[in-house]
Structure formats: structure tokens, C-alpha cells
Backbone atoms as SQL, in Angstrom:
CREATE TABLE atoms (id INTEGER PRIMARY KEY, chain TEXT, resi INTEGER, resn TEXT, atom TEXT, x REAL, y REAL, z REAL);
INSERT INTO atoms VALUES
  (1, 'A', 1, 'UNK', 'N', -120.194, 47.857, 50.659),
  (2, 'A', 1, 'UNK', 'CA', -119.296, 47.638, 49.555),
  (3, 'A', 1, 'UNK', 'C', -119.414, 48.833, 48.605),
  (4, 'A', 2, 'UNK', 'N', -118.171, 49.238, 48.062),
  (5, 'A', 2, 'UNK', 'CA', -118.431, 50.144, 47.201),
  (6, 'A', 2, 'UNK', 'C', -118.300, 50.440, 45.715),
  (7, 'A', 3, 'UNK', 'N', -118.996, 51.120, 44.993),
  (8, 'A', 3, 'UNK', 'CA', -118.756, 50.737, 43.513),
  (9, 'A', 3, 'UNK', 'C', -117.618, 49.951, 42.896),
  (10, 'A', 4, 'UNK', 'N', -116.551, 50.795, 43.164),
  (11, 'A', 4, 'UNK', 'CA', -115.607, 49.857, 42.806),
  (12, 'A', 4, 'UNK', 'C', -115.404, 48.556, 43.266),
  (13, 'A', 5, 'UNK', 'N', -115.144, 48.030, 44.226),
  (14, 'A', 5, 'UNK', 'CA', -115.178, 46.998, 44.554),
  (15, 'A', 5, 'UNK', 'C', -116.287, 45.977, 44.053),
  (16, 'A', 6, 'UNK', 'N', -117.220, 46.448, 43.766),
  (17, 'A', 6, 'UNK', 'CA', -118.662, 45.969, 43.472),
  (18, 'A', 6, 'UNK', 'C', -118.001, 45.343, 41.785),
  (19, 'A', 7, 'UNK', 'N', -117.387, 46.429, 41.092),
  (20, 'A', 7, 'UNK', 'CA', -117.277, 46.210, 40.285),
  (21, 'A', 7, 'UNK', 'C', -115.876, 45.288, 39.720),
  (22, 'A', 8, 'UNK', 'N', -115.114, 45.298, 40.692),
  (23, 'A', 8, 'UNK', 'CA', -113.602, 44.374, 40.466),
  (24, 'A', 8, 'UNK', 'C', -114.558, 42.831, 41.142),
  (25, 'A', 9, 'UNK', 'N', -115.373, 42.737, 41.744),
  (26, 'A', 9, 'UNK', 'CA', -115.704, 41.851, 42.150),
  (27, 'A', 9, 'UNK', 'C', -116.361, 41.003, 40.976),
  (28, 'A', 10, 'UNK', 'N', -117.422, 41.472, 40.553),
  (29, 'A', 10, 'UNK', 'CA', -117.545, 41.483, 38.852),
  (30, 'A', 10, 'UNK', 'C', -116.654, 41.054, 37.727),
  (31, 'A', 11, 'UNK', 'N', -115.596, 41.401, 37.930),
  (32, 'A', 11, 'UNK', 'CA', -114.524, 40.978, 37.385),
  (33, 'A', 11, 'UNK', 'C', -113.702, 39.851, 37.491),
  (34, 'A', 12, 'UNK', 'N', -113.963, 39.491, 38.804),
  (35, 'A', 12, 'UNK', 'CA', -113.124, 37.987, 39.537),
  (36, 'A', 12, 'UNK', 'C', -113.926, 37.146, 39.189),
  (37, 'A', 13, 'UNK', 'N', -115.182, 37.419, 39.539),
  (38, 'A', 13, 'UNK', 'CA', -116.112, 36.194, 39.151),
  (39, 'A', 13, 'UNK', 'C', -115.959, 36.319, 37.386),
  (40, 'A', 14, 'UNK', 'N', -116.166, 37.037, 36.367),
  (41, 'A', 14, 'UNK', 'CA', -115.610, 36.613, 35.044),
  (42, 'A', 14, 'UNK', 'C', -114.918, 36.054, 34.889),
  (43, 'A', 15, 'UNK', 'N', -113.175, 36.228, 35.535),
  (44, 'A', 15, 'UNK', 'CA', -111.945, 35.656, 35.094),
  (45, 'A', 15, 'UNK', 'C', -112.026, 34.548, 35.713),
  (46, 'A', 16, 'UNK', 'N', -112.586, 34.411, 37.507),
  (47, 'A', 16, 'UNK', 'CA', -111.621, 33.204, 38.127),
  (48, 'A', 16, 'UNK', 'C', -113.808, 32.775, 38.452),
  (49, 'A', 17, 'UNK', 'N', -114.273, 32.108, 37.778),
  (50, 'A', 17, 'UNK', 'CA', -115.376, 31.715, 38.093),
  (51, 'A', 17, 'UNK', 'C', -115.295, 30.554, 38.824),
  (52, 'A', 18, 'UNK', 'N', -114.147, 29.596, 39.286),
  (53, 'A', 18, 'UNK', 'CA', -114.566, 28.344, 39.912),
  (54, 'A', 18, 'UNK', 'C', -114.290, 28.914, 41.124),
  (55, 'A', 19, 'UNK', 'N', -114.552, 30.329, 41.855),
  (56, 'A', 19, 'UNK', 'CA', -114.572, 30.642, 43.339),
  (57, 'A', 19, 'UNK', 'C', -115.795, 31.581, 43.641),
  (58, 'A', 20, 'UNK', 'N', -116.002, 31.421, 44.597),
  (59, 'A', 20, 'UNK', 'CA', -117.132, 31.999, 45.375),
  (60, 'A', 20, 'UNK', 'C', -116.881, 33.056, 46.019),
  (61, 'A', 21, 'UNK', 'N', -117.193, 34.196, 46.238),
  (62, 'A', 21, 'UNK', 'CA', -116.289, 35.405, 46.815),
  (63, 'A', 21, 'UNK', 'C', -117.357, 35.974, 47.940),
  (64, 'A', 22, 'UNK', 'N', -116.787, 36.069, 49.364),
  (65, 'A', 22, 'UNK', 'CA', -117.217, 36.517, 50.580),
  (66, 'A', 22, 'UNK', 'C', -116.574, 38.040, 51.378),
  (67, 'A', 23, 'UNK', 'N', -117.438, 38.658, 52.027),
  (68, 'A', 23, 'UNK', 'CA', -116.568, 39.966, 51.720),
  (69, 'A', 23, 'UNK', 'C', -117.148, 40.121, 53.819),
  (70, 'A', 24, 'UNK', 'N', -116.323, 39.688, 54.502),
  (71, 'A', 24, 'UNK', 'CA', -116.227, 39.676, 55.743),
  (72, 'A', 24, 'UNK', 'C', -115.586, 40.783, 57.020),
  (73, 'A', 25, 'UNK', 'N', -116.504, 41.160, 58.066),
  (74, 'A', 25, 'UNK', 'CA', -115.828, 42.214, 58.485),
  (75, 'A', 25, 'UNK', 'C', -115.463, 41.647, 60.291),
  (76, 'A', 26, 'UNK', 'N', -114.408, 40.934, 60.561),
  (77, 'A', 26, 'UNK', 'CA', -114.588, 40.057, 61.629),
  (78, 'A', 26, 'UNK', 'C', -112.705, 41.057, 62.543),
  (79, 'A', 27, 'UNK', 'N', -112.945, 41.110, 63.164),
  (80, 'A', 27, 'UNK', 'CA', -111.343, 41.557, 63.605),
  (81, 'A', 27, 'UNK', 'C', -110.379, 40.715, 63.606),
  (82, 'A', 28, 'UNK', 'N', -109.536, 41.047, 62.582),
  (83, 'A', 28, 'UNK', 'CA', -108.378, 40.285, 63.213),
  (84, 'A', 28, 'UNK', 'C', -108.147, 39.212, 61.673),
  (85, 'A', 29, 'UNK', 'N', -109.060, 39.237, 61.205),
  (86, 'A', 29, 'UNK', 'CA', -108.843, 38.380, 59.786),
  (87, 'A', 29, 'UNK', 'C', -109.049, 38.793, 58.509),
  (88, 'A', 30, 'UNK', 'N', -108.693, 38.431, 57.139),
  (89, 'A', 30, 'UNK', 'CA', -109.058, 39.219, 56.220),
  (90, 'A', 30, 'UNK', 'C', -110.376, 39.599, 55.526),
  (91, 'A', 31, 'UNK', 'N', -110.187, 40.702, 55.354),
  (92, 'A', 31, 'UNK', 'CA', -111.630, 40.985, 54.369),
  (93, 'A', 31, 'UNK', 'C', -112.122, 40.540, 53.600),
  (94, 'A', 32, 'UNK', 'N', -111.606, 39.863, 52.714),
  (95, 'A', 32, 'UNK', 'CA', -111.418, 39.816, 51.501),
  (96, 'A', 32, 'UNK', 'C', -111.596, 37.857, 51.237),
  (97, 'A', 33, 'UNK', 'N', -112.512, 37.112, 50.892),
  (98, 'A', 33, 'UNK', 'CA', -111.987, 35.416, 50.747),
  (99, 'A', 33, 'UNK', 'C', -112.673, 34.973, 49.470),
  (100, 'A', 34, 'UNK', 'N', -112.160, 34.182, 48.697),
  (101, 'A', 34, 'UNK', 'CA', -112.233, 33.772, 47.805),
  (102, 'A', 34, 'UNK', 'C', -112.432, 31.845, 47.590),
  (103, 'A', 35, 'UNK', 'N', -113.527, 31.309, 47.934),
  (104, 'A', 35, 'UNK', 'CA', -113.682, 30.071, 48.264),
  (105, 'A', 35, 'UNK', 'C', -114.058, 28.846, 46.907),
  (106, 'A', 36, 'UNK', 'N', -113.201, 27.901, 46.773),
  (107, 'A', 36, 'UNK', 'CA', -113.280, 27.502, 46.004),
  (108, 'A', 36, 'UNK', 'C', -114.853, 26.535, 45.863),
  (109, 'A', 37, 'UNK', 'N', -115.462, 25.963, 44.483),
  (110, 'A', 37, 'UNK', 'CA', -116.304, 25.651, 44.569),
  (111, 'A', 37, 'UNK', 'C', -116.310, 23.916, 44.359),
  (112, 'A', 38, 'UNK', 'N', -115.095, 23.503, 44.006),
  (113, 'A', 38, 'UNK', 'CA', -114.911, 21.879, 43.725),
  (114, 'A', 38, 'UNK', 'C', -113.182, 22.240, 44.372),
  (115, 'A', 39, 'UNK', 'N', -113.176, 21.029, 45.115),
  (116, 'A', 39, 'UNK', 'CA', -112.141, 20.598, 45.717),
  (117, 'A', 39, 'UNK', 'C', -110.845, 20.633, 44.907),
  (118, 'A', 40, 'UNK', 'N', -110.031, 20.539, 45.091),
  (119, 'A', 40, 'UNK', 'CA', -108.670, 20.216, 44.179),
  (120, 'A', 40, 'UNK', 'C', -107.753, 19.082, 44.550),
  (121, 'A', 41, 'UNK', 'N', -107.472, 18.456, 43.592),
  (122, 'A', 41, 'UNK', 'CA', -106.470, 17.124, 43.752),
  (123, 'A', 41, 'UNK', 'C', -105.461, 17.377, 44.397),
  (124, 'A', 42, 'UNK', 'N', -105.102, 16.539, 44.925),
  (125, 'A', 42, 'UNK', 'CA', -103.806, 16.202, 46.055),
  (126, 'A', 42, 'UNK', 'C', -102.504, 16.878, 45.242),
  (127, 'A', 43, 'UNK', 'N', -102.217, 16.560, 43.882),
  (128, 'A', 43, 'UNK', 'CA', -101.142, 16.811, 43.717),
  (129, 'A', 43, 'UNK', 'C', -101.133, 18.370, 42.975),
  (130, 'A', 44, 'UNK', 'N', -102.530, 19.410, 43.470),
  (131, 'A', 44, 'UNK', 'CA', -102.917, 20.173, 43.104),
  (132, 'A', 44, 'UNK', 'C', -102.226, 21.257, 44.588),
  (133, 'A', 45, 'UNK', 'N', -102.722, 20.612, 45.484),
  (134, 'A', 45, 'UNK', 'CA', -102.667, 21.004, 46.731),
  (135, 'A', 45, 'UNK', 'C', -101.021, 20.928, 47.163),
  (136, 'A', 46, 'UNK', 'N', -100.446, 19.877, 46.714),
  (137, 'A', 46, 'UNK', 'CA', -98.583, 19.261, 47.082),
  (138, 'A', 46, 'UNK', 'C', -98.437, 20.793, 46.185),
  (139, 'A', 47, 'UNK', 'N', -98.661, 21.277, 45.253),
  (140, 'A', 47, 'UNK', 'CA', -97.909, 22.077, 44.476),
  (141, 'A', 47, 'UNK', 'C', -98.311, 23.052, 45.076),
  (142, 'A', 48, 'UNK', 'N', -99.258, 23.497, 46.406),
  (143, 'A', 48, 'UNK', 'CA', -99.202, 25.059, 46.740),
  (144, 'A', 48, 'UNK', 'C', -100.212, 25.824, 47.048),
  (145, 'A', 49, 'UNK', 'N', -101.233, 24.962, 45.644),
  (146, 'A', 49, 'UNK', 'CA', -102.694, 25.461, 45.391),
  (147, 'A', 49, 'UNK', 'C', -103.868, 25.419, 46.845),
  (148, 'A', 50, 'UNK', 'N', -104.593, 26.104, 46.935),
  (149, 'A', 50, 'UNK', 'CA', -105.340, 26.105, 48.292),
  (150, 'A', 50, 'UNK', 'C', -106.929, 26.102, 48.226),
  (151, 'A', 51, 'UNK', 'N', -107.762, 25.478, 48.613),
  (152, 'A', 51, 'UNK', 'CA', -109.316, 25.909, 48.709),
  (153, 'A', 51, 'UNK', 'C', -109.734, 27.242, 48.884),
  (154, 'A', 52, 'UNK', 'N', -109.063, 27.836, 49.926),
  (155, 'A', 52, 'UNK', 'CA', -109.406, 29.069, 49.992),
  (156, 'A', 52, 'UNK', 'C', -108.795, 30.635, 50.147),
  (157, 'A', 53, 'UNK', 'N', -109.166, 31.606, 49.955),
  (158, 'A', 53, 'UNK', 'CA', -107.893, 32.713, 49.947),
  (159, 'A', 53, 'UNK', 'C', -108.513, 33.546, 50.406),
  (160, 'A', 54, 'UNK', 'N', -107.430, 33.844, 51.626),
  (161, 'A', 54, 'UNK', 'CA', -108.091, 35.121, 52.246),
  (162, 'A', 54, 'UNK', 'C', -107.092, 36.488, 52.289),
  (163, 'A', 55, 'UNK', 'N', -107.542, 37.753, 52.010),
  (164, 'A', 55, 'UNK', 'CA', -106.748, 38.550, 51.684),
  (165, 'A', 55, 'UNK', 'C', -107.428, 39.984, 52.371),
  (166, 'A', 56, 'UNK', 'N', -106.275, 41.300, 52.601),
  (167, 'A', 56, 'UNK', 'CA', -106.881, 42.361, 53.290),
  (168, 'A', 56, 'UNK', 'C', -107.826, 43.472, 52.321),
  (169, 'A', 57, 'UNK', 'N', -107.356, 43.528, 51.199),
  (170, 'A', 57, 'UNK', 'CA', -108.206, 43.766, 49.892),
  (171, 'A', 57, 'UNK', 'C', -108.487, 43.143, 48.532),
  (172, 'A', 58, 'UNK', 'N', -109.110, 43.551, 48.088),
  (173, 'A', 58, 'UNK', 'CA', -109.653, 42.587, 46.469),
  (174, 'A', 58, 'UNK', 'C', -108.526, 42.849, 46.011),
  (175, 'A', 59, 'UNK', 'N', -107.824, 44.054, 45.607),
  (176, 'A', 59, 'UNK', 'CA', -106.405, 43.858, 44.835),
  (177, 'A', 59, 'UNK', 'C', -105.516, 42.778, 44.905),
  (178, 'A', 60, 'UNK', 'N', -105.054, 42.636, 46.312),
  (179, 'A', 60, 'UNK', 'CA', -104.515, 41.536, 46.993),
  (180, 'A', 60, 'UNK', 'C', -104.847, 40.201, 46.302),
  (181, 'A', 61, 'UNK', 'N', -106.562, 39.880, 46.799),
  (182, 'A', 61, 'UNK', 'CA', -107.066, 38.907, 46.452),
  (183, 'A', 61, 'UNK', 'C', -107.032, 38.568, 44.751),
  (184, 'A', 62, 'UNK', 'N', -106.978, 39.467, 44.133),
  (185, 'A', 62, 'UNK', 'CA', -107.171, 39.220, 42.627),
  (186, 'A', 62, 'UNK', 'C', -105.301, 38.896, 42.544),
  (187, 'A', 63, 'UNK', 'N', -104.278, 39.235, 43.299),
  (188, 'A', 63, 'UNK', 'CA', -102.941, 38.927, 43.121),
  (189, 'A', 63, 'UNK', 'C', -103.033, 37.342, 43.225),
  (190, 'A', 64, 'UNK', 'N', -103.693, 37.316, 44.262),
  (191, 'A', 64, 'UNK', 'CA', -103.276, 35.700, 44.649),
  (192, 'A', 64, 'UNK', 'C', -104.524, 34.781, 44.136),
  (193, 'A', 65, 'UNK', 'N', -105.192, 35.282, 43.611),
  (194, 'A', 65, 'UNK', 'CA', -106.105, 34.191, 42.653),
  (195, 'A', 65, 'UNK', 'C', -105.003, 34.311, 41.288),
  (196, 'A', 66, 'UNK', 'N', -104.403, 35.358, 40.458),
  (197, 'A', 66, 'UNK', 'CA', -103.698, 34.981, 39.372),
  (198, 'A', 66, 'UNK', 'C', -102.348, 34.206, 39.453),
  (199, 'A', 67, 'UNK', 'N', -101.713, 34.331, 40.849),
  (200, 'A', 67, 'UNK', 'CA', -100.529, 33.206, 41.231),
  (201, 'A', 67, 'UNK', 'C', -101.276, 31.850, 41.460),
  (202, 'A', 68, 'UNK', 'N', -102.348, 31.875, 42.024),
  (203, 'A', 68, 'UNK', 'CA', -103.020, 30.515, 42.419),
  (204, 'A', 68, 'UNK', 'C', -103.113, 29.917, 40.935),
  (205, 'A', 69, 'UNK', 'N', -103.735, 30.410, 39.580),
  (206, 'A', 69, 'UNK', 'CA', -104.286, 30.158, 38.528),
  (207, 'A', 69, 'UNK', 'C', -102.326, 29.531, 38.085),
  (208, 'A', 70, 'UNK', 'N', -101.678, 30.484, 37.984),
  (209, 'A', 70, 'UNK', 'CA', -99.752, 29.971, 37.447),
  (210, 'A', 70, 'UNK', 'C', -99.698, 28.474, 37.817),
  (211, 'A', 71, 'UNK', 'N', -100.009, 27.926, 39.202),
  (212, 'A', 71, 'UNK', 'CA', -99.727, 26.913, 39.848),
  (213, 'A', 71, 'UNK', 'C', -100.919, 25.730, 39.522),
  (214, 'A', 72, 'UNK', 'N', -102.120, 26.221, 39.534),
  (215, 'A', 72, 'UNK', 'CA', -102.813, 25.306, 38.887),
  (216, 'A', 72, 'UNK', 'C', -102.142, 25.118, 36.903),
  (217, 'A', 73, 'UNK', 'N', -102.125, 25.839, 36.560),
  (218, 'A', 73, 'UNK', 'CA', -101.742, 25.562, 35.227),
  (219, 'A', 73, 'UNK', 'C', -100.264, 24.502, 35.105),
  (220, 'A', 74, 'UNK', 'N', -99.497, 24.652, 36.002),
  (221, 'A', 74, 'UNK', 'CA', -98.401, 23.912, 36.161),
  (222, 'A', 74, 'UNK', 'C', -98.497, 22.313, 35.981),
  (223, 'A', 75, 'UNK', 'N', -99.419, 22.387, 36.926),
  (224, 'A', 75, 'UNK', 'CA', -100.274, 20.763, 37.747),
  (225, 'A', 75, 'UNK', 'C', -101.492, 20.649, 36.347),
  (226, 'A', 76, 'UNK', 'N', -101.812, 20.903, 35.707),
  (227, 'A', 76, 'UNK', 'CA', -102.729, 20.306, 34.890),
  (228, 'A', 76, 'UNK', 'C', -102.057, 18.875, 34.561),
  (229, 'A', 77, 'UNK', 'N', -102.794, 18.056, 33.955),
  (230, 'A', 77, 'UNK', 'CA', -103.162, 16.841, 34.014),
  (231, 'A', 77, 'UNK', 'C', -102.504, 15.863, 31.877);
């Protein structure tokens, strides 16, 4: 991993702390996953929202943790 990344990674865990971040080198799937740490409600999930996100870089991944965050905010309670 490299500085940067080291350090946007740093950054995800500040902003989006209810995920766990895995940094995988397997062929054929993404690099990049972002795993949630408490489940999400059904009508969390009907709206889009997902346990887990897998993406080909952290940029990526930090895209679709801040669309994931739009859709949870939608569905709040």
C-alpha cells in the first residue's frame, strides 16, 4: 500500500467509520472493499443501500461510500 492510499484510507475511516476497509489482491475482483460493521434494515437495503462495496480503487470506493451515505440519509428513520 502506498502513502497515499495509506493516507485516503485514513480518511474513510474518519468520514465513513461504520465500515471496515480491506485492501485485496485476488484476480478478477476488486481491490478495493469497504465492509459494513452492523447490518442495515430492510427498508435500508429496498432503497439500494448494501453491506458491502467493492471497488477497483479507493477513489472509486470513497465515490460509492458518499452515494451509499445520500441513500442512507434518505431512509433515516
Amino acid at each position: 500500500m502506498t502513502e497515499y492510499e495509506r493516507r485516503l484510507i485514513d480518511l474513510l475511516i474518519s468520514a465513513h467509520p461504520a465500515w471496515r476497509y480491506e485492501h485485496l489482491h485476488l484476480p478478477g475482483l476488486p481491490r478495493w472493499w469497504a465492509i459494513r460493521y452492523k447490518p442495515l434494515r430492510s427498508d435500508q437495503r429496498a432503497a439500494g443501500a448494501r453491506d458491502i462495496l467493492g471497488r477497483t480503487t479507493l477513489h472509486r470506493l470513497a465515490e460509492a461510500l458518499a452515494h451509499h451515505d445520500e441513500i442512507l440519509h434518505r431512509t433515516r428513520p
